[in-house]
DSSP file (Angstrom, degrees, kcal/mol; ACC not computed):
  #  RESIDUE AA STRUCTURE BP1 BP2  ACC     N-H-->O    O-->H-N    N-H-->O    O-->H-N    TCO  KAPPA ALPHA  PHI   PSI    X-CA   Y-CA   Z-CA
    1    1 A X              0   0    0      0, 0.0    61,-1.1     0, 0.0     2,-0.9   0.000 360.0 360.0 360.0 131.8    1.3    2.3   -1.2
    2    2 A X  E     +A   61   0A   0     59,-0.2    99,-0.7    98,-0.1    59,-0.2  -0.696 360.0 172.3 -51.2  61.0    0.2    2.6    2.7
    3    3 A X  E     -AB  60 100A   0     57,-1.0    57,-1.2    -2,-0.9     2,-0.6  -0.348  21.6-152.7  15.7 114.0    3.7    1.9    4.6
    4    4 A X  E     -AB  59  99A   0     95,-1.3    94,-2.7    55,-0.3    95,-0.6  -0.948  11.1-161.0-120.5 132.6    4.4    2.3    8.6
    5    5 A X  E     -AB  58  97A   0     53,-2.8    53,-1.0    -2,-0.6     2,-0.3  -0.512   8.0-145.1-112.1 162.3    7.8    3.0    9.7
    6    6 A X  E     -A   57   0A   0     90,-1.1    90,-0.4    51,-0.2     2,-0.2  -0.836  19.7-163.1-176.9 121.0    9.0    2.4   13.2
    7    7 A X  E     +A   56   0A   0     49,-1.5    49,-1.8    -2,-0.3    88,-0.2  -0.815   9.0 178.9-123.4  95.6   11.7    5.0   14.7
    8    8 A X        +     0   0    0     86,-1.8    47,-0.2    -2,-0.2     2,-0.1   0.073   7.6 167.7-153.0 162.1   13.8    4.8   17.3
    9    9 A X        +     0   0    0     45,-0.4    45,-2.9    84,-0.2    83,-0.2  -0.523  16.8 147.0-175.9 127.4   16.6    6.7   19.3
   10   10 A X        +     0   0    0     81,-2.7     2,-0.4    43,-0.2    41,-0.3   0.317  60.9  75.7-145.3  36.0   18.6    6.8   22.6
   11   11 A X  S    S-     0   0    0     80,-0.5    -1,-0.1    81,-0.1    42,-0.0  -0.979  97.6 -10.4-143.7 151.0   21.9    8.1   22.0
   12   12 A X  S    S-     0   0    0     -2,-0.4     2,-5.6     1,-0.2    79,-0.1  -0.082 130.2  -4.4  51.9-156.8   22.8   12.3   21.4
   13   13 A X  S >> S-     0   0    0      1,-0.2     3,-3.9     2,-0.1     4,-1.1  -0.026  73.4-167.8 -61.0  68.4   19.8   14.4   20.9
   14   14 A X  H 3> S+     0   0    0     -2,-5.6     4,-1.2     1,-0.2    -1,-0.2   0.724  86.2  41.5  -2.6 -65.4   17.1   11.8   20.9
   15   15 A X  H 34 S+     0   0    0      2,-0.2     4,-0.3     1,-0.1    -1,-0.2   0.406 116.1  58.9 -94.8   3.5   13.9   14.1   19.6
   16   16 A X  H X> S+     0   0    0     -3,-3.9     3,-4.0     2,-0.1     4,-0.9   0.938 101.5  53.9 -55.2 -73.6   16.7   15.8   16.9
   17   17 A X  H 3X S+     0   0    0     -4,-1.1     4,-1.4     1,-0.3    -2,-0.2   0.593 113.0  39.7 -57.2 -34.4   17.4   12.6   15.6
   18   18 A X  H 3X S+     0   0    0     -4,-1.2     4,-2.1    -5,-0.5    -1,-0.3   0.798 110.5  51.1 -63.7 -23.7   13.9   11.8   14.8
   19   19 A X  H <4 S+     0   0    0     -3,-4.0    -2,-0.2    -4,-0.3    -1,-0.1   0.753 113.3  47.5 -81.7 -35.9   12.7   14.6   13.7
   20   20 A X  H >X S+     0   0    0     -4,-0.9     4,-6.1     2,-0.2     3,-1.9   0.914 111.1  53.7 -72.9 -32.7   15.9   14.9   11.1
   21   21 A X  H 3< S+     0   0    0     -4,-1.4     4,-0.4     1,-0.3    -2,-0.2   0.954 111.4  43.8 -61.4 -54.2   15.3   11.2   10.0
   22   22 A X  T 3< S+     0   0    0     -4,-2.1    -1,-0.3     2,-0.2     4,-0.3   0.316 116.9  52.0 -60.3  11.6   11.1   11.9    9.1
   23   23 A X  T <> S+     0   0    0     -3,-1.9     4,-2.3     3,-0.1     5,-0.2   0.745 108.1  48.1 -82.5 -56.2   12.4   14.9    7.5
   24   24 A X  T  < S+     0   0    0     -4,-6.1    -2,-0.2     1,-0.2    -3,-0.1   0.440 115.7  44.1 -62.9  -2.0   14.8   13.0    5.6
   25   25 A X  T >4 S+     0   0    0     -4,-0.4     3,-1.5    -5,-0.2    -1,-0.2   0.696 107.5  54.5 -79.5 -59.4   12.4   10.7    4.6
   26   26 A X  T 34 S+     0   0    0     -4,-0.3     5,-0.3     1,-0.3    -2,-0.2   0.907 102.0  60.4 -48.7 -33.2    9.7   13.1    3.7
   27   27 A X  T 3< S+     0   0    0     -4,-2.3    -1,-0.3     3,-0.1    -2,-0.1   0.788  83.5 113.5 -70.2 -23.8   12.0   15.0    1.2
   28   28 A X  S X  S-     0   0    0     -3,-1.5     3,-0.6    -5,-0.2    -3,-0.1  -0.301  79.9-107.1 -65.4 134.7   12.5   11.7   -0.8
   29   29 A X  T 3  S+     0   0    0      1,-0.2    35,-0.0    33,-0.0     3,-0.0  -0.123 110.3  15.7 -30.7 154.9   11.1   11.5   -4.3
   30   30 A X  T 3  S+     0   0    0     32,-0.1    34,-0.8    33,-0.1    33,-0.3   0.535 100.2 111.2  70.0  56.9    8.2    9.3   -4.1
   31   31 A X    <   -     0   0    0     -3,-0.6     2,-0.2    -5,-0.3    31,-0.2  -0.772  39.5-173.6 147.4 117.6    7.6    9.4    0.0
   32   32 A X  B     -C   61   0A   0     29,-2.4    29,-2.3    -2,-0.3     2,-0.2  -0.976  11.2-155.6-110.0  97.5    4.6   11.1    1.5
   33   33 A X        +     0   0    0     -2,-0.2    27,-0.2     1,-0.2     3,-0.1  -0.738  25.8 163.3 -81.4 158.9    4.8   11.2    5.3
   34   34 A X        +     0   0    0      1,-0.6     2,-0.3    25,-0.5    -1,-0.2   0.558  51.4  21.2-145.2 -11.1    1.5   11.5    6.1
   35   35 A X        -     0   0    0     24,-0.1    -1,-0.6     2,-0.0     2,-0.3  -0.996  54.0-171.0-153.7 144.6    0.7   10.7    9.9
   36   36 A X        -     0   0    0     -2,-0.3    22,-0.2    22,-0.2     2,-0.2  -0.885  24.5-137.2-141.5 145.0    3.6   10.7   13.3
   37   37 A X        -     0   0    0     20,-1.5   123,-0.2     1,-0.4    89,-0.1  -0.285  37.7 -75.7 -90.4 162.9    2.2    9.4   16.3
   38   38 A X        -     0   0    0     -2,-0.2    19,-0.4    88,-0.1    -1,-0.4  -0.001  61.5 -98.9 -50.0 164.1    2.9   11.3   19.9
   39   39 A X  E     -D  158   0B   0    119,-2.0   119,-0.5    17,-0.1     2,-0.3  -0.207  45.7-170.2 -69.4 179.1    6.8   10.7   21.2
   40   40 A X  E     -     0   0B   0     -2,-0.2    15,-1.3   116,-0.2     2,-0.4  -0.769  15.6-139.8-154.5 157.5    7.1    8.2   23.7
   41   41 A X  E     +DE 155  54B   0    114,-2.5   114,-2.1    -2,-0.3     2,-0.3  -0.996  26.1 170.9-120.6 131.8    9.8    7.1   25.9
   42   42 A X  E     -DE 154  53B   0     11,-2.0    11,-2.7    -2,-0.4   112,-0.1  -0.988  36.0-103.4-167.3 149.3   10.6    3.6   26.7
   43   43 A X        -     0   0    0    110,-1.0     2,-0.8    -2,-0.3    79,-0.1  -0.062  53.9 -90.2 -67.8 148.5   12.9    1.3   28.3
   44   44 A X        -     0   0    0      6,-0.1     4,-0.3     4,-0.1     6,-0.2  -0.693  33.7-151.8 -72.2  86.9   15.5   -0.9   25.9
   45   45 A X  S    S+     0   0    0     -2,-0.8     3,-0.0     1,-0.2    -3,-0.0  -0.123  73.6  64.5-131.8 120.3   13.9   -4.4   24.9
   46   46 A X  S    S-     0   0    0      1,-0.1    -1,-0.2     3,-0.0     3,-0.1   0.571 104.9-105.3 121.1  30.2   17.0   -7.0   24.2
   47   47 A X  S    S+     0   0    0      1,-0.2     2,-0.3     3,-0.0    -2,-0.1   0.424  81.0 125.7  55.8  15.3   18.4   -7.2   27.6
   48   48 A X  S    S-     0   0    0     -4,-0.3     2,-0.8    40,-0.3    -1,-0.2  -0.667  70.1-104.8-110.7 142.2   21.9   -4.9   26.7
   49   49 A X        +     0   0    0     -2,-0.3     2,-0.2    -3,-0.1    41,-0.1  -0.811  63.3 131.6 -78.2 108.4   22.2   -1.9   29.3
   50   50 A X        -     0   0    0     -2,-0.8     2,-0.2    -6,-0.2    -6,-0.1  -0.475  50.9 -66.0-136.9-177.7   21.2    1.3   27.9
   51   51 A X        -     0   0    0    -41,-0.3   -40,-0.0     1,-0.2    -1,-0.0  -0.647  54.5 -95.3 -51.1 142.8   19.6    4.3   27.7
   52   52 A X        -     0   0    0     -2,-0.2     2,-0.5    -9,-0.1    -9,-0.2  -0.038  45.0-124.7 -55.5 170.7   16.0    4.9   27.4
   53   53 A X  E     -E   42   0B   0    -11,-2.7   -11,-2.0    37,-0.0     2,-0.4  -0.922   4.2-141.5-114.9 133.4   14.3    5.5   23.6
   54   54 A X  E     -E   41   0B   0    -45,-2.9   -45,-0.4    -2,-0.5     2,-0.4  -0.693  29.0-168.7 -76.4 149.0   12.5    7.8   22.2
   55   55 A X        +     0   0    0    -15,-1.3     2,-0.3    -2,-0.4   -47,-0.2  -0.999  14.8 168.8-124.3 121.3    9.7    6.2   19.6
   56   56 A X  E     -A    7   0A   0    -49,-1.8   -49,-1.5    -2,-0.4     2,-0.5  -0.948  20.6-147.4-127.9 168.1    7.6    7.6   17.3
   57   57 A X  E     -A    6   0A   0    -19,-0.4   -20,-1.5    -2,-0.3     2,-0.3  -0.997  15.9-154.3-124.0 128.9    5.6    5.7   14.6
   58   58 A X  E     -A    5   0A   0    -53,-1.0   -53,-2.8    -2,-0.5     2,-0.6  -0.999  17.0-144.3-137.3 142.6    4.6    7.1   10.6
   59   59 A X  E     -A    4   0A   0     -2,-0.3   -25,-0.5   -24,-0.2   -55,-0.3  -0.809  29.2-160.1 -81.5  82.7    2.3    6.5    8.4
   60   60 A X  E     -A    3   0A   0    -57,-1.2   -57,-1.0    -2,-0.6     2,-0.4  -0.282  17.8-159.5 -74.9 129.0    3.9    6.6    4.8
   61   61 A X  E     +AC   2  32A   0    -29,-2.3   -29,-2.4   -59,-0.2     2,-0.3  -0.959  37.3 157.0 -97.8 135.6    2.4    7.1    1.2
   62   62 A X        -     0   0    0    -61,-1.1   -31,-0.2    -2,-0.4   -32,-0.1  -0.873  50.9-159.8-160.5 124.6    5.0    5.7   -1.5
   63   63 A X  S    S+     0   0    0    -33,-0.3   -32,-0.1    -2,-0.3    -1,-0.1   0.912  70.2 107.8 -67.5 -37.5    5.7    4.4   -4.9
   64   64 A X  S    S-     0   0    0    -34,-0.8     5,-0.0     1,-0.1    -2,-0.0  -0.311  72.5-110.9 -77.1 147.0    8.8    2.9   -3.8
   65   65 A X     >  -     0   0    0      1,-0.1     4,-2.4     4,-0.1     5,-0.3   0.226  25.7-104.3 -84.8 179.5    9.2   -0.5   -3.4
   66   66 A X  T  4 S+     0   0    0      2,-0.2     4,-0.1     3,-0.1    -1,-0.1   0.518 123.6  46.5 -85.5 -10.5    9.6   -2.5   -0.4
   67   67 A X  T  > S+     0   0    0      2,-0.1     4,-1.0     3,-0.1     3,-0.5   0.854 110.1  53.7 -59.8 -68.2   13.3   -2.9   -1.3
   68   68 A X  H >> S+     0   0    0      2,-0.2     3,-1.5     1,-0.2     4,-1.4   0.788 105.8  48.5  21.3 -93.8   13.6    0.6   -2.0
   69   69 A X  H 3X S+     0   0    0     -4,-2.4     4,-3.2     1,-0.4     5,-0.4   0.742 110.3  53.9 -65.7 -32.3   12.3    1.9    1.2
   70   70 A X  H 3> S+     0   0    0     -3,-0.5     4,-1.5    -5,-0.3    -1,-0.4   0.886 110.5  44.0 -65.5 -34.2   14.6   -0.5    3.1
   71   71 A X  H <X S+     0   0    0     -3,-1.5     4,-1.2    -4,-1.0    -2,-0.3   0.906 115.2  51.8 -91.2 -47.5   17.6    0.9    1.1
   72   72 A X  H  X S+     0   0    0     -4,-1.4     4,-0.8     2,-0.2    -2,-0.2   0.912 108.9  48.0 -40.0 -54.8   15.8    4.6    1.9
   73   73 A X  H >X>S+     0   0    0     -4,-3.2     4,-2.7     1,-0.2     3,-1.0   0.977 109.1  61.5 -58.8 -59.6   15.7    3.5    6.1
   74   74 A X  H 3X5S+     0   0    0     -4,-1.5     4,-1.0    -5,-0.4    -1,-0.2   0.738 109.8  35.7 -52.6 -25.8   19.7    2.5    5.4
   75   75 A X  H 3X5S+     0   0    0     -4,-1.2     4,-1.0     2,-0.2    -1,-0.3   0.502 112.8  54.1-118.8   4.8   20.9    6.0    4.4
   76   76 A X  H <X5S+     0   0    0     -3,-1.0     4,-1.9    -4,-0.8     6,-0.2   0.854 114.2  47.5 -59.9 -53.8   18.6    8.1    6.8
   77   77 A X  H  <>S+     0   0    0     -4,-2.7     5,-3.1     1,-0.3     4,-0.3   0.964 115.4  44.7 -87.4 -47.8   20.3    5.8    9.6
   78   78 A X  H ><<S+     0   0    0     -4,-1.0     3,-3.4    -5,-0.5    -1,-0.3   0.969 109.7  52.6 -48.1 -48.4   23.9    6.4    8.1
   79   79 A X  H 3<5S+     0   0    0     -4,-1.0    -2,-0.2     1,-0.3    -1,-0.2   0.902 107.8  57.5 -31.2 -50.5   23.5   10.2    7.7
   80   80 A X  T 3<5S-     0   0    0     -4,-1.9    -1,-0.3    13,-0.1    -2,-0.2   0.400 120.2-114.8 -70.1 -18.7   22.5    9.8   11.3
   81   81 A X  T < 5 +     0   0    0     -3,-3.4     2,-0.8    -4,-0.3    11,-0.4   0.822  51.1 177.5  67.0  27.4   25.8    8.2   12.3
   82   82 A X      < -     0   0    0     -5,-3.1     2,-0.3    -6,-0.2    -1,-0.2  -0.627  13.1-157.7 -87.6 127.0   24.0    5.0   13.1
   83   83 A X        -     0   0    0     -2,-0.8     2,-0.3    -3,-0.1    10,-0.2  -0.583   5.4-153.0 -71.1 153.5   26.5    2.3   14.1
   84   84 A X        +     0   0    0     -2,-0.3     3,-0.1     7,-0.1     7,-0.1  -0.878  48.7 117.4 -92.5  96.8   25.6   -1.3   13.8
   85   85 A X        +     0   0    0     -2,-0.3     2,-0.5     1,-0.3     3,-0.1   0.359  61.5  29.2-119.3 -92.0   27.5   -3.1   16.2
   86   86 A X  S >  S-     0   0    0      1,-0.1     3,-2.2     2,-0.1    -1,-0.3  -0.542  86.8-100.6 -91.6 112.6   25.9   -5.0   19.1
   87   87 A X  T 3  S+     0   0    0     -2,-0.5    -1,-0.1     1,-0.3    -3,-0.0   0.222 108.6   2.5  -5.7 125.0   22.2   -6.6   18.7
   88   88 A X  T 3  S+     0   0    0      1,-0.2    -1,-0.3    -3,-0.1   -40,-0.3   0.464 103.3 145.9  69.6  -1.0   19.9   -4.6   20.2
   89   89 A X    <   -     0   0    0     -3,-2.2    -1,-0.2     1,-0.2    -2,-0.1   0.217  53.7 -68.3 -60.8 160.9   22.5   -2.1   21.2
   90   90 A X        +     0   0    0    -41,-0.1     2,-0.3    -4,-0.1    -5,-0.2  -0.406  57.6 176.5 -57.5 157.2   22.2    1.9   21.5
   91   91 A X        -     0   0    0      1,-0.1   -81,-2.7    -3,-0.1   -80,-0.5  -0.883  44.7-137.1 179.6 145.2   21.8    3.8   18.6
   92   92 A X  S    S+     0   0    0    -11,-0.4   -10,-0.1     1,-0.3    -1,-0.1   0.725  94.4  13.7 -70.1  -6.5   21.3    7.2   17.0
   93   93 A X        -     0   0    0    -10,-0.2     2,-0.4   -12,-0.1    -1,-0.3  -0.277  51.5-176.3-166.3  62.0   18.7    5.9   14.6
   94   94 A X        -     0   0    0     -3,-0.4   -86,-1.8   -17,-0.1     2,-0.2  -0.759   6.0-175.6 -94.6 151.0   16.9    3.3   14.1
   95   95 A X        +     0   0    0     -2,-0.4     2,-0.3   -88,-0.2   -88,-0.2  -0.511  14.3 178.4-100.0 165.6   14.6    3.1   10.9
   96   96 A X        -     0   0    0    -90,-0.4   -90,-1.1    -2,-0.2     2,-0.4  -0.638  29.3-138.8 -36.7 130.5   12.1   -0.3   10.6
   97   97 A X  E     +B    5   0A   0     -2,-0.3   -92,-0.2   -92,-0.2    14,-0.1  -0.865  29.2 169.3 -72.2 120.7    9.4   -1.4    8.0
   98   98 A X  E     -     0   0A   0    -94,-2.7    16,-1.1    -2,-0.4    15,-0.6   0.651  69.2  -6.1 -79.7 -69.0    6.6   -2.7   10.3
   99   99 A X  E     -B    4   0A   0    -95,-0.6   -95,-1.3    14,-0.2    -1,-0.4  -0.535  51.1-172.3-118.0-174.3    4.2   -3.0    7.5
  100  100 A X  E >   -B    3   0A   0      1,-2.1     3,-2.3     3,-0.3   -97,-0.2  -0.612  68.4 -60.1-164.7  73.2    3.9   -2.1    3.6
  101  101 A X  T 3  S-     0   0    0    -99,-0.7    -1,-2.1     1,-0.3     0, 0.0  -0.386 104.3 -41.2  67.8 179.8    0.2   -2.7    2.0
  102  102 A X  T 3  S+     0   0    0     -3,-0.1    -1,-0.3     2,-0.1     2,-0.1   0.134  96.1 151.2 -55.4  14.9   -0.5   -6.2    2.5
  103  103 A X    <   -     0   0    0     -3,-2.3     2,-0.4     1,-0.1    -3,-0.3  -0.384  34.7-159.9-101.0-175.2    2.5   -7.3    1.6
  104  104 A X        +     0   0    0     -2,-0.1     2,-0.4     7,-0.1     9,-0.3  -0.953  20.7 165.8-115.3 130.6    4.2  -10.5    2.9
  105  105 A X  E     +F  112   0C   0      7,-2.9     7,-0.8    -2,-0.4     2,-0.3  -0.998  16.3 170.1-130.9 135.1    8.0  -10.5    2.6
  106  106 A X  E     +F  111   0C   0     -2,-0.4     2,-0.3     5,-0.2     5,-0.2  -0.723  29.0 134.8-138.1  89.1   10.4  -13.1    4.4
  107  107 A X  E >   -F  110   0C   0      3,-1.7     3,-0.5    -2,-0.3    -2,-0.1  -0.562  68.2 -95.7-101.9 168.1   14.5  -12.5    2.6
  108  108 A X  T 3  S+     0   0    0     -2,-0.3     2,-0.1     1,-0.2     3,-0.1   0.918 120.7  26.7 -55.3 -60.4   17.5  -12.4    5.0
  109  109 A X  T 3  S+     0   0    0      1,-0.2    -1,-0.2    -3,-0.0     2,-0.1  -0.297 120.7  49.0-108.9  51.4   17.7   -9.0    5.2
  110  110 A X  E <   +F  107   0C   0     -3,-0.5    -3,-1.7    -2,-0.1     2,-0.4  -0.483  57.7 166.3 170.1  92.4   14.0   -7.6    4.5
  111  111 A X  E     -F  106   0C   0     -5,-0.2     2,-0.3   -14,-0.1     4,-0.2  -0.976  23.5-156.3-134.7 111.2   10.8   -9.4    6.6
  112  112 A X  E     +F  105   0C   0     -7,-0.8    -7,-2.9    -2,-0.4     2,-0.2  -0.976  68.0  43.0-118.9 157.0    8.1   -7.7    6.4
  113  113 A X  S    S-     0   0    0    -15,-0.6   -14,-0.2    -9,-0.3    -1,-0.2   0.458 112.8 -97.6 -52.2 140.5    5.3   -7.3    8.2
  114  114 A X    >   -     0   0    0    -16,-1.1     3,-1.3    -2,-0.2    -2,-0.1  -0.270  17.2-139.5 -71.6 155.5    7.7   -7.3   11.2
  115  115 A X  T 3  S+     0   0    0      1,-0.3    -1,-0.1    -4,-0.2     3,-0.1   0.760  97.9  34.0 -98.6 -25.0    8.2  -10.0   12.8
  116  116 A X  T >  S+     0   0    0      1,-0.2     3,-0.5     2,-0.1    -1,-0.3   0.164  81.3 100.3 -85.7  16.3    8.3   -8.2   16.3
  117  117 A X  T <  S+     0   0    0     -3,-1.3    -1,-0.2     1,-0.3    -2,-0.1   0.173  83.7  57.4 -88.2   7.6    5.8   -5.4   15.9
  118  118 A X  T 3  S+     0   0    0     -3,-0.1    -1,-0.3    -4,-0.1    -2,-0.1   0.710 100.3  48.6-108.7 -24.9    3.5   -7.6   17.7
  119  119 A X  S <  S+     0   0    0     -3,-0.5     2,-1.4     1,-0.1    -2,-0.2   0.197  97.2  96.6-123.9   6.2    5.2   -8.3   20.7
  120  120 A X    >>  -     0   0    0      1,-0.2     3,-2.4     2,-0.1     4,-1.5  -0.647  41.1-176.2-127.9 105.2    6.1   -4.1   21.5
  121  121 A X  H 3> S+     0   0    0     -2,-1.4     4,-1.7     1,-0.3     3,-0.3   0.957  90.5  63.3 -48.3 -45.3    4.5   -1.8   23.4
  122  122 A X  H 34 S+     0   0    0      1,-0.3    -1,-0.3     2,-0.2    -2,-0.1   0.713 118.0  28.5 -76.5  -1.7    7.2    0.8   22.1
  123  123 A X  H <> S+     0   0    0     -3,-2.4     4,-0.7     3,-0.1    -1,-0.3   0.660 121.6  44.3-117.9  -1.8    5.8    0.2   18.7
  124  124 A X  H  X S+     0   0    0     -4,-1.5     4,-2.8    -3,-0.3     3,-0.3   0.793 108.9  64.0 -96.0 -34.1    1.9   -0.8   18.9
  125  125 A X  H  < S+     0   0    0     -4,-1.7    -1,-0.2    -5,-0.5    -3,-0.1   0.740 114.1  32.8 -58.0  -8.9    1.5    2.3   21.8
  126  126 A X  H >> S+     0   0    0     -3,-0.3     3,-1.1    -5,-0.3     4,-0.8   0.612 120.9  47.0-137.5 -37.3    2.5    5.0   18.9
  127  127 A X  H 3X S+     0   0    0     -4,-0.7     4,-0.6    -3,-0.3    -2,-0.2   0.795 108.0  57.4 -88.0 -17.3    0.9    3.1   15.7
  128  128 A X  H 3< S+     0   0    0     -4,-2.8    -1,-0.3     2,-0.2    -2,-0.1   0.141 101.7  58.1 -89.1  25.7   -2.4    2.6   17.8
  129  129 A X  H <4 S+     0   0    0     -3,-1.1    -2,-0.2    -5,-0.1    -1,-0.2   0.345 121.9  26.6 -98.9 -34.2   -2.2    6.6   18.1
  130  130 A X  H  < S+     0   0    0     -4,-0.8    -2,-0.2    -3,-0.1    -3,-0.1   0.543 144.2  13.6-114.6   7.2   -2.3    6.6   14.4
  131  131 A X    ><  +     0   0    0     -4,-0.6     3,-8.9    -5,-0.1    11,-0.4  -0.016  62.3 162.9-163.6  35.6   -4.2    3.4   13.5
  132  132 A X  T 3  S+     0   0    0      1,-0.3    11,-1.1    10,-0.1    12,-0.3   0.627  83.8  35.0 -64.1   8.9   -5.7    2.1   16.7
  133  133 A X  T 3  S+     0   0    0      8,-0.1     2,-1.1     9,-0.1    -1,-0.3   0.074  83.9 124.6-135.2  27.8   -8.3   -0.4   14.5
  134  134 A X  S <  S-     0   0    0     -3,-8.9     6,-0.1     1,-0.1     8,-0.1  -0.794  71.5-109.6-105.3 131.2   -5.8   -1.5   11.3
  135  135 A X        -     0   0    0     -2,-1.1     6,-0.3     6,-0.1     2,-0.1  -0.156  30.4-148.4 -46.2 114.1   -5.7   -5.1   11.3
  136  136 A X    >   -     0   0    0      4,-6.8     3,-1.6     1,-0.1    -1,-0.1  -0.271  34.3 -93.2 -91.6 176.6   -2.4   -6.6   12.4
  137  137 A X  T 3  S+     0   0    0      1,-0.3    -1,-0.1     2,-0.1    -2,-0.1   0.785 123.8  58.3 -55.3 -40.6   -0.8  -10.3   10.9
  138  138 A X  T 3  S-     0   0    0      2,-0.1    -1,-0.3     1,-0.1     3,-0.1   0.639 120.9-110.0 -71.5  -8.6   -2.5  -12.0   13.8
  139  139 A X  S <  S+     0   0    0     -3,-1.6     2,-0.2     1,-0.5    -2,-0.1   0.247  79.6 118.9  94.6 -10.1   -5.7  -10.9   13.0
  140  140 A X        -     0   0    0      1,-0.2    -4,-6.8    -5,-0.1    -1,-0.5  -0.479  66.1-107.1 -64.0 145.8   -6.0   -8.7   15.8
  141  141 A X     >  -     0   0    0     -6,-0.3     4,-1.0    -2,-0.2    -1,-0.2  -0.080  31.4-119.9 -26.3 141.5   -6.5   -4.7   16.2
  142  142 A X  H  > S+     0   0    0    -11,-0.4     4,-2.4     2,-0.2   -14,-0.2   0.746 123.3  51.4 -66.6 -42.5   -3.4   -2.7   17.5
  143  143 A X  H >> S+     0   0    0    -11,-1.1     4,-0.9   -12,-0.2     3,-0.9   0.863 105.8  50.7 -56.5 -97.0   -5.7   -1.9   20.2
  144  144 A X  H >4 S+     0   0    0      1,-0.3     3,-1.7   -12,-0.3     4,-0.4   0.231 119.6  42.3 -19.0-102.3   -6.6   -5.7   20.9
  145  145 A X  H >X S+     0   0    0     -4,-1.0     3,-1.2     1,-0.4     4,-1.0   0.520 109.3  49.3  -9.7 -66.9   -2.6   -6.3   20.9
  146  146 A X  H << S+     0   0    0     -4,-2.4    -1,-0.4    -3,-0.9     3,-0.3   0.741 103.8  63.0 -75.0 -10.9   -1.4   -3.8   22.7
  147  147 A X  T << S+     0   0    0     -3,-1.7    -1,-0.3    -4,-0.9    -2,-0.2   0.713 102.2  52.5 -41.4 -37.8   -4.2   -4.7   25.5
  148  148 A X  T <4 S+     0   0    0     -3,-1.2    -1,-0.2    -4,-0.4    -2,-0.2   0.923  89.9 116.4 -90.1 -20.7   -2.4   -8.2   26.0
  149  149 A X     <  +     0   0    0     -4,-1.0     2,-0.4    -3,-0.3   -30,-0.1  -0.096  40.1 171.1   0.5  93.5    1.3   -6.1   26.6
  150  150 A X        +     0   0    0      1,-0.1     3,-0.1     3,-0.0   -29,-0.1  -0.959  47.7  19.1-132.1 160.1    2.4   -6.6   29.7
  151  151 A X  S    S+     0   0    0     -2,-0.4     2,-0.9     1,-0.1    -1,-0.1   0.048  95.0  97.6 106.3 -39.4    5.7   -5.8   31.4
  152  152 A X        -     0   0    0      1,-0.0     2,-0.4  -110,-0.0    -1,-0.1  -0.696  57.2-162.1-100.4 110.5    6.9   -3.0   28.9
  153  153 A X        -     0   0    0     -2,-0.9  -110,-1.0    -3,-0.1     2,-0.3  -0.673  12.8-179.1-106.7 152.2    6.2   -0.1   29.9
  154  154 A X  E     -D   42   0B   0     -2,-0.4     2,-0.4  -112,-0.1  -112,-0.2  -0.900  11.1-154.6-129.1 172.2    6.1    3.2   27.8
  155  155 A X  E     -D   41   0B   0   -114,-2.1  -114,-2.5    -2,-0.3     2,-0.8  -0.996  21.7-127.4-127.5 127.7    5.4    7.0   28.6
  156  156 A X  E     -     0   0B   0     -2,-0.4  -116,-0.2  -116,-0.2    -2,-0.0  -0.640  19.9-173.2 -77.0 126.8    4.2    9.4   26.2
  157  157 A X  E     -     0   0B   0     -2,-0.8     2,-0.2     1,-0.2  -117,-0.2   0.761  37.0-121.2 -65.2 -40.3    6.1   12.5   25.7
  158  158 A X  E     -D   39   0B   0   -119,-0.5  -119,-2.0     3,-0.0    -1,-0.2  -0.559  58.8  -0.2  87.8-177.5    4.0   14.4   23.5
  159  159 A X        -     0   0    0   -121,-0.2  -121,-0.1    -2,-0.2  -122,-0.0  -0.006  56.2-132.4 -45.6 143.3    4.5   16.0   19.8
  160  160 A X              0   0    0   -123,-0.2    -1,-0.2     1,-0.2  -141,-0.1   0.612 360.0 360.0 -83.7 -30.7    7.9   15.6   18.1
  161  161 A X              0   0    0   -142,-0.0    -1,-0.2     0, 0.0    -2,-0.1   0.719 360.0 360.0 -45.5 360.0    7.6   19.1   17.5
């Protein structure tokens, strides 16, 4: 199954911590990574004062389920030392399902497509580097989206190499 992951960082060595988390992904049984968008940099969305974030976006092949991969994203982001305290806070790691095939998932802890992957430059600018024409939940392009953006700005870094 076709899967895009969402990756995040602003706390210790930013472009480590990504690099180890898609490592620690790819090595998993049944996890292909198959595509990483450019780095980006981008200011912190959810009003808490922070440091900027690094972003990358990947494209995943996987047998494992959309529970699964969620349980997968939850121990990359522990390894990582990722805290969960304050909404929207700093953090060494964050992991996100935006999408997973078509499907549509809405639990408490597990919504995919996500529900805010529409409304973020720091994720459409890096999946329209790897998908700039796949057809989002609104029926729109990733291009077409990220076109209507305004206000957030990101900078592209270059390779996470």
């Amino acid at each position: 199954m076709e899967a895009y992951l969402s990756l995040g960082s602003n706390l210790g060595d930013r472009r480590r911590n990504l690099k180890e988390a898609l490592r620690m992904i790819g090595e998993t049984d049944c996890v292909s990574v198959e595509k990483i968008s450019p780095l980006y940099e981008t200011g912190a969305v959810g009003g808490v004062e922070q440091g900027d974030f690094y972003n990358v976006v990947a494209r995943i092949e996987t047998s494992l389920s959309p529970r699964e991969l969620l349980h997968l994203a939850h121990r990359v982001e522990k390894r990582l030392d990722r805290v969960h305290g304050e909404r929207w806070g700093p953090r060494t790691i964050d992991v996100d399902i935006l999408l997973y095939g078509e499907a549509s998932i809405d639990e408490k802890d597990l919504v995919v497509p996500h529900p805010e992957m529409e409304n973020r430059a720091f994720v459409l600018a890096p999946l329209g580097d790897i998908a700039p024409l796949l057809m989002l939940p609104s029926g729109r392009t990733v291009s077409e989206r990220l076109a209507g953006i305004e206000g957030q700005t990101v900078k592209i870094i270059g390779s996470l190499d």
